[in-house]
SERO-4910 file (N, C-alpha, C, O; in steps of 0.05 Angstrom, whole numbers):
BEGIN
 pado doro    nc1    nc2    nc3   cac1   cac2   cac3    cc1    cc2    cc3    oc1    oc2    oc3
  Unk    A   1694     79   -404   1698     69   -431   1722     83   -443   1731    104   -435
  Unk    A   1733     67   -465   1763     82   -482   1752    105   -494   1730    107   -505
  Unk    A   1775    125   -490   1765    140   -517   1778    144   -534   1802    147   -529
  Unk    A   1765    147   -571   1788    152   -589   1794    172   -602   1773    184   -609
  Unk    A   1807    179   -607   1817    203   -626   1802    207   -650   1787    188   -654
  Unk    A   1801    221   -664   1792    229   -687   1810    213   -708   1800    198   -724
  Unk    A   1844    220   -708   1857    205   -717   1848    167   -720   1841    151   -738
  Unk    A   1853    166   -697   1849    131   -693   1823    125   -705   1821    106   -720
  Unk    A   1796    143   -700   1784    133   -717   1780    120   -742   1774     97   -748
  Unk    A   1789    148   -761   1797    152   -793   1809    127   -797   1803    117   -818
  Unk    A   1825    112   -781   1844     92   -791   1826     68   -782   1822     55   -803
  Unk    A   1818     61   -768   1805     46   -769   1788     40   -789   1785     19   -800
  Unk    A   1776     66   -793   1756     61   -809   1768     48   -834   1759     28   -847
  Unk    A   1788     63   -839   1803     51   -864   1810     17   -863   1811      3   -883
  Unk    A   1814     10   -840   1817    -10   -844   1798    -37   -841   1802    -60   -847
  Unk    A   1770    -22   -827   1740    -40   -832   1744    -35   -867   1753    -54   -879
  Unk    A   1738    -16   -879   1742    -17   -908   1750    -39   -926   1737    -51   -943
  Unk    A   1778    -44   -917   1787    -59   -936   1786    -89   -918   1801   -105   -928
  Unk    A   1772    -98   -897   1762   -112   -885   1739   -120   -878   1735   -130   -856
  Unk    A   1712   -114   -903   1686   -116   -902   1667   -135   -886   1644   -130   -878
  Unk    A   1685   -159   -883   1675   -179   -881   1678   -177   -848   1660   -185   -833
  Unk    A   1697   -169   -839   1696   -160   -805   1698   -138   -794   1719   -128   -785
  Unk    A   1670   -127   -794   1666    -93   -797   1668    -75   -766   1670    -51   -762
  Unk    A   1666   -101   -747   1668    -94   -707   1703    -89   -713   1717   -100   -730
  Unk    A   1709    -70   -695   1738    -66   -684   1732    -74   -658   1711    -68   -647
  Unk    A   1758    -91   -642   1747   -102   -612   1774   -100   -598   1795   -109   -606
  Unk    A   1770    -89   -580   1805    -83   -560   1799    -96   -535   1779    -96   -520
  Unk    A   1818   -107   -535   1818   -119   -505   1858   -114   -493   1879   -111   -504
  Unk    A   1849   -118   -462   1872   -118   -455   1880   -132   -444   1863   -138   -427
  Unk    A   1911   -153   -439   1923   -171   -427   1945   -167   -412   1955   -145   -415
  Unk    A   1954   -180   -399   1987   -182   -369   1998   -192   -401   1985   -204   -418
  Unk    A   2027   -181   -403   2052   -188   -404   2061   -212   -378   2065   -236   -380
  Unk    A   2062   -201   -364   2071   -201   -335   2061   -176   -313   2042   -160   -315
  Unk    A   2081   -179   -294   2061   -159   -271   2072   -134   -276   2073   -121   -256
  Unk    A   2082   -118   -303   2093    -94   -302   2082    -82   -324   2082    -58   -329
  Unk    A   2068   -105   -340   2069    -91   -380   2050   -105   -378   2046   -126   -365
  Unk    A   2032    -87   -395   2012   -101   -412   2001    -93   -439   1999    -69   -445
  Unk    A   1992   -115   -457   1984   -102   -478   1959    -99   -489   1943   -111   -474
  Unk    A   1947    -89   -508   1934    -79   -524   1928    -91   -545   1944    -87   -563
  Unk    A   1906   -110   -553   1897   -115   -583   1879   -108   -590   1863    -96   -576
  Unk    A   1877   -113   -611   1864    -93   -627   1851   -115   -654   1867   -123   -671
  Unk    A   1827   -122   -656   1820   -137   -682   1803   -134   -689   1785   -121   -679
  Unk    A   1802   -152   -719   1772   -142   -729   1755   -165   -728   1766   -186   -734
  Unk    A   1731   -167   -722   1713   -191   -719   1686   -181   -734   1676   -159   -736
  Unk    A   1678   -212   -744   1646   -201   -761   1631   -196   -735   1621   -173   -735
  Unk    A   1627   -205   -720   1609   -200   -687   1602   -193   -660   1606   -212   -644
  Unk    A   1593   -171   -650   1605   -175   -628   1602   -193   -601   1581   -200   -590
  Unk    A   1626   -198   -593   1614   -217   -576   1598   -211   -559   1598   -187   -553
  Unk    A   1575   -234   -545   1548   -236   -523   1560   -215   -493   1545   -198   -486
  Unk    A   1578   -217   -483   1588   -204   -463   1606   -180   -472   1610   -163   -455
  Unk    A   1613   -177   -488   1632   -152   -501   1617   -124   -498   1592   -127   -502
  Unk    A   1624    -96   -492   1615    -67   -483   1609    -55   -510   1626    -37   -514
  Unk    A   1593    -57   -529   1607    -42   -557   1585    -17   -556   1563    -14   -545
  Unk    A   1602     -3   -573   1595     16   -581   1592     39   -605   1613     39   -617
  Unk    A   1571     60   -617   1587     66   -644   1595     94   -637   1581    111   -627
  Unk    A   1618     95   -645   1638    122   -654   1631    127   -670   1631    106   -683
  Unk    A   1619    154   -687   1632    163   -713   1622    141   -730   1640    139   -747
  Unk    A   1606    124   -736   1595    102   -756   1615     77   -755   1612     59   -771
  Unk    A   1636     78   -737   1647     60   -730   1639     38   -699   1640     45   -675
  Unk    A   1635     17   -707   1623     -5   -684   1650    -18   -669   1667    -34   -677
  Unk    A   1647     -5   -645   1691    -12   -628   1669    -28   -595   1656    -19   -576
  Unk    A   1676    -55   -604   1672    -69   -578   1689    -74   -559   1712    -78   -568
  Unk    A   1687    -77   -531   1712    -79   -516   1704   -108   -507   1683   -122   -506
  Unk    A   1727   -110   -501   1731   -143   -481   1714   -148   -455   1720   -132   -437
  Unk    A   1702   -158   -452   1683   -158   -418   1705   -151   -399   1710   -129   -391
  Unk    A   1718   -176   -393   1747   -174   -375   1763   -142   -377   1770   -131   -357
  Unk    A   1767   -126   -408   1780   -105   -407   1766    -76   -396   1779    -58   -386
  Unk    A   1741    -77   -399   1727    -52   -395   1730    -34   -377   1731    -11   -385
  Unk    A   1733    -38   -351   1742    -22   -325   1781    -19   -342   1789      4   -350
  Unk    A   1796    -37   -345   1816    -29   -347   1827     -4   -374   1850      6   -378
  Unk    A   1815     -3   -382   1806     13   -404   1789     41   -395   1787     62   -408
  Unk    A   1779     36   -377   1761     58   -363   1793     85   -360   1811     78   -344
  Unk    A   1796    113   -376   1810    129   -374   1835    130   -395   1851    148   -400
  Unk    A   1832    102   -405   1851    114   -432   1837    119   -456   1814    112   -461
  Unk    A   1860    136   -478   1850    147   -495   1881    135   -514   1905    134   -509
  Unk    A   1857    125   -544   1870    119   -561   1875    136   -582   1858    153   -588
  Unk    A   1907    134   -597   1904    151   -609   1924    142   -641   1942    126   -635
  Unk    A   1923    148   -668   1938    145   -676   1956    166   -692   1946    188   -697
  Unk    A   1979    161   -701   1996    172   -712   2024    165   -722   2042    151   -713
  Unk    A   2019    183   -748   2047    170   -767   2066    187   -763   2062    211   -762
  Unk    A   2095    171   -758   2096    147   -752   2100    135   -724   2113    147   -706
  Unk    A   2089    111   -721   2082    100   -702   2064     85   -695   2070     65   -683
  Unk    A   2039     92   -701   2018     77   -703   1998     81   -682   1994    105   -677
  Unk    A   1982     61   -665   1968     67   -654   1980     71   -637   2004     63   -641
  Unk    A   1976     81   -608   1983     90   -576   1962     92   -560   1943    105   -568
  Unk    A   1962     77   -534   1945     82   -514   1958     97   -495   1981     92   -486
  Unk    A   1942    118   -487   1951    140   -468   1929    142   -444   1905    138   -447
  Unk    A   1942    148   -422   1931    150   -394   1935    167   -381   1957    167   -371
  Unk    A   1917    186   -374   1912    214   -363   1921    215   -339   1905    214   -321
  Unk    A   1946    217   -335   1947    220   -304   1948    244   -300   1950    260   -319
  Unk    A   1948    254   -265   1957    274   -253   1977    300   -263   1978    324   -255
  Unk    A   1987    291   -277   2016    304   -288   2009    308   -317   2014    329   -328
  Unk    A   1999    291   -329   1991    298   -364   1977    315   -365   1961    320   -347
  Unk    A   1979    332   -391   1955    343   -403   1965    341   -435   1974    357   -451
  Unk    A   1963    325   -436   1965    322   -477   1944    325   -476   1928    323   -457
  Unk    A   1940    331   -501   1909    351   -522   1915    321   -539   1936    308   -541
  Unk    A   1886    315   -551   1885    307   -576   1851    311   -580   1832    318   -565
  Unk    A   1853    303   -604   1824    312   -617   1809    284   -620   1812    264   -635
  Unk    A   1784    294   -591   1772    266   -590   1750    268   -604   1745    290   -612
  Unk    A   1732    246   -609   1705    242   -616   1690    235   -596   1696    219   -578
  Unk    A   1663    251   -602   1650    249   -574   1642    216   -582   1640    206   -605
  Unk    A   1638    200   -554   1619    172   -552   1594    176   -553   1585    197   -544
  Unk    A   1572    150   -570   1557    152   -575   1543    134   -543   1518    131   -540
***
């Protein structure tokens, strides 16, 4: 499963806030092509029937069925400026950030 930052949380949360009405955060991931891929990120009133969810911190973050293994070892994180970032622990990393344990 992803994991998030303490940071990324806070913001999220901020942004279920002023988005009441669609209180799930849901990430999934897609091909660009065969080199890049991206990251979304939305808010939905539900989670979907096949979707992984889970609560962080009083926050409800569903993943994509299709994304879940690919997501298996990154960690989200945010910061100003810039915004959010997905990061991947390889061999060679050791960035620190301040995670929240999964529920």
């Amino acid at each position: 499963m992803i994991k998030i930052t303490r940071s990324a949380v806070e913001h999220l949360k901020a942004l279920v806030l002023k988005h009441p009405e669609d209180p799930i955060v849901r990430i999934q991931v897609k091909d660009l092509d065969v080199h890049r891929l991206t990251f979304n990120l939305t808010l939905e009133d539900k989670v979907p029937p096949d979707d992984d969810a889970q609560a962080i911190d009083g926050l409800t973050v569903a993943v994509a069925h299709d994304s879940v293994t690919r997501l298996d070892g990154i960690t989200m994180d945010y910061q100003e400026p810039g915004g959010f970032k997905f990061h991947h622990a390889g061999p060679q990393e050791d960035f620190r950030l301040d995670l929240i344990n999964l529920n």
